[in-house]
C-alpha positions in Angstrom: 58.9 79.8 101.2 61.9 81.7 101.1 65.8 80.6 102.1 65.8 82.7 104.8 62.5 81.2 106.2 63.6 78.0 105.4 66.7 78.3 107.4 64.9 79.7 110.2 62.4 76.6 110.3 65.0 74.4 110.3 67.0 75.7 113.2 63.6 76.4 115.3 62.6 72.5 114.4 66.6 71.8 115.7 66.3 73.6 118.8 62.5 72.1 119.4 64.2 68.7 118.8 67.4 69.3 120.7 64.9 70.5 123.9 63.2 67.6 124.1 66.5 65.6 124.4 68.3 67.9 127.2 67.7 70.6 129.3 68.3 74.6 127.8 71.8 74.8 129.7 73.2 71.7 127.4 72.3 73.7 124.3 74.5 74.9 122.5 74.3 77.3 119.5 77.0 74.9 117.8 74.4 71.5 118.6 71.5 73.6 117.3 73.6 74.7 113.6 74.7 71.4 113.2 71.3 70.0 113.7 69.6 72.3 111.5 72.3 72.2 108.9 73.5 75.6 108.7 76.6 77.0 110.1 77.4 78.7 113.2 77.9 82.1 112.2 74.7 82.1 110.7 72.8 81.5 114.2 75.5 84.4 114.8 74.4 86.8 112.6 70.5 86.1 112.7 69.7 85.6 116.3 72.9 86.9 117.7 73.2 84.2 121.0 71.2 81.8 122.4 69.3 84.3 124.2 68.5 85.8 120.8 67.5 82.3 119.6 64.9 81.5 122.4 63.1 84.9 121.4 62.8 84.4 118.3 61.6 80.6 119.0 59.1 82.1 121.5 57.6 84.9 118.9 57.4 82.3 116.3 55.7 79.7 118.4 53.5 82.7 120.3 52.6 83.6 116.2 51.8 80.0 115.2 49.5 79.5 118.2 47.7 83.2 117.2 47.3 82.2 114.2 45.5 78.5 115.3 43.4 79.9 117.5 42.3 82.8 114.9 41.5 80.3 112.8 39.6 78.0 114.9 37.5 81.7 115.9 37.0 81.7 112.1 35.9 78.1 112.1 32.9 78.3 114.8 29.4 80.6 114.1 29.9 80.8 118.1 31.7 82.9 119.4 31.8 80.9 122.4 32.8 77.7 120.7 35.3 79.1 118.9 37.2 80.7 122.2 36.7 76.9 123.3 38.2 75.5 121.0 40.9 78.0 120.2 41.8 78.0 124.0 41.7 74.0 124.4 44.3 74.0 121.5 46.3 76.7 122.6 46.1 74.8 126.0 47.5 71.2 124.6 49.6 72.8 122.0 51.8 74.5 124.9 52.1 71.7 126.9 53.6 70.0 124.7 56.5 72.5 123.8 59.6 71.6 125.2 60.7 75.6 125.7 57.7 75.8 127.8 58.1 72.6 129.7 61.5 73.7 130.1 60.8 77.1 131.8 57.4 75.0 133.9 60.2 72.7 135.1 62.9 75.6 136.3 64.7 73.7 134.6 65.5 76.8 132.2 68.0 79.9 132.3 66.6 83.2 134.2 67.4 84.9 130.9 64.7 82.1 129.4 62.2 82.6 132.1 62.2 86.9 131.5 61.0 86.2 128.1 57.7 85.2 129.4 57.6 86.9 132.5 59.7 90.7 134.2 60.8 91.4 129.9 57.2 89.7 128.1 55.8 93.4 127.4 56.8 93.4 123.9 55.4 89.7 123.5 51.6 90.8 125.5 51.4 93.3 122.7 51.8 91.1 119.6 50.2 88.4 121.0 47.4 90.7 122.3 46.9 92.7 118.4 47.3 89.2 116.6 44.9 88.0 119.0 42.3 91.1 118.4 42.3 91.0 114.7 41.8 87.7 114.4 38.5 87.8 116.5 37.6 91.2 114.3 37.9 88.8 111.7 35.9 86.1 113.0 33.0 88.6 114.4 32.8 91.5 112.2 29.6 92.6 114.3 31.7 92.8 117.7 32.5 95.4 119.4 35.9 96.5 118.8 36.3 98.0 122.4 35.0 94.7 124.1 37.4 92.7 121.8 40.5 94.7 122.7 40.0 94.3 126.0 39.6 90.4 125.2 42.5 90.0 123.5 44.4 91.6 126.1 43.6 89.6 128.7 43.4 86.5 126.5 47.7 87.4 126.1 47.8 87.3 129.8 45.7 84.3 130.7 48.0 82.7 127.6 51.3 84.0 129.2 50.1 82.9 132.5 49.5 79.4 131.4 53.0 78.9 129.6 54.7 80.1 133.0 52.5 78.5 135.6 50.4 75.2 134.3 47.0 75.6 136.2 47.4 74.2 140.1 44.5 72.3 139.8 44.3 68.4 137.6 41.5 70.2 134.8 42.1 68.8 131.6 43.1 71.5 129.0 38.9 70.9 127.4 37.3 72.0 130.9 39.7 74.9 131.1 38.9 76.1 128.3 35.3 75.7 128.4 35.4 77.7 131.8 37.2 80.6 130.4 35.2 80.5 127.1 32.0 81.1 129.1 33.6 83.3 131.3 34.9 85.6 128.8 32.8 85.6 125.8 29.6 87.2 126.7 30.4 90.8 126.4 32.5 89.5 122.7 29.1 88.9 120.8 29.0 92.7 120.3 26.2 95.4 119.7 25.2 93.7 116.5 23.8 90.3 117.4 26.1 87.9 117.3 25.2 85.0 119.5 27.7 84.1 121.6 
């Protein structure tokens, strides 16, 4: 790992830590550099504010939870089971971010709450392509069509779920075995893939 992406670890892992101790409007950009053991002007001159710092966090947490459930796809012969259990991790994972249960709360800055909500098109689309080529991955006999559209509205049940926890007591395993059922038939694809 490189410097640069050591730093930024660190500081994401400061402002994780410094979120679960006080809400976003205590943080400061000076609490987060000391924490993370850089200085100031480098938060400065790599995120630019602490607007700039929470999207950044969000991409990089958005990327990491792509990339877990892309692998979980990769881990299951099923489709199905692999949506499961992608979705039930994705579910528990973003629960337990304290960014997300910052913005769940209103307990976060409107310029926080845009990110995943009136500004998240940018986010939908990485989320969505990550998403879609790590099910092409996972079923190389799917339909490419029928997985784009998956992935796309995989990003927006996500986004919809890091905005709005679900209304009803589900745990995050019977959520995602609904969805996985709901959406998977179509993702087998023309060439046999069992879902």
């Amino acid at each position: 790992m490189s410097a640069a992406a050591e730093r930024r670890t660190a500081v994401f892992a400061a402002l994780r830590a410094l979120l679960l101790e006080r809400p976003w409007g205590d943080v400061t950009l000076e609490a987060v550099a000391r924490d993370a053991g850089v200085s100031r002007q480098t938060l400065y001159n790599s995120f630019g504010s602490r607007h700039g710092l929470a999207q950044a966090y969000t991409v990089d947490l958005a990327d990491a939870l792509c990339a877990l459930i892309a692998a979980t796809l990769a881990e299951h012969a099923s489709p199905r089971d692999g949506l499961e259990h992608g979705l039930r991790l994705f579910l528990e994972t973003a629960a337990d971010d304290p960014l997300i249960g910052r913005v769940r709360a209103g307990d976060a800055h409107h310029d926080l709450v845009r990110i995943v909500t009136t500004d998240a098109g940018p986010l939908l689309v990485r989320v969505a392509e990550r998403l879609e080529a790590g099910a092409l991955a996972a079923w190389p006999g799917a339909d490419p069509d029928v997985v784009r559209v998956l992935a796309r509205t995989l990003a927006r049940i996500a986004l919809s779920y890091v905005t709005m926890p679900p209304e009803y007591d589900d745990s995050p395993a019977a959520i995602a075995a609904g969805l996985s059922v709901l959406l998977t038939p179509g993702a087998a694809g023309r060439q046999g893939v069992e879902p």
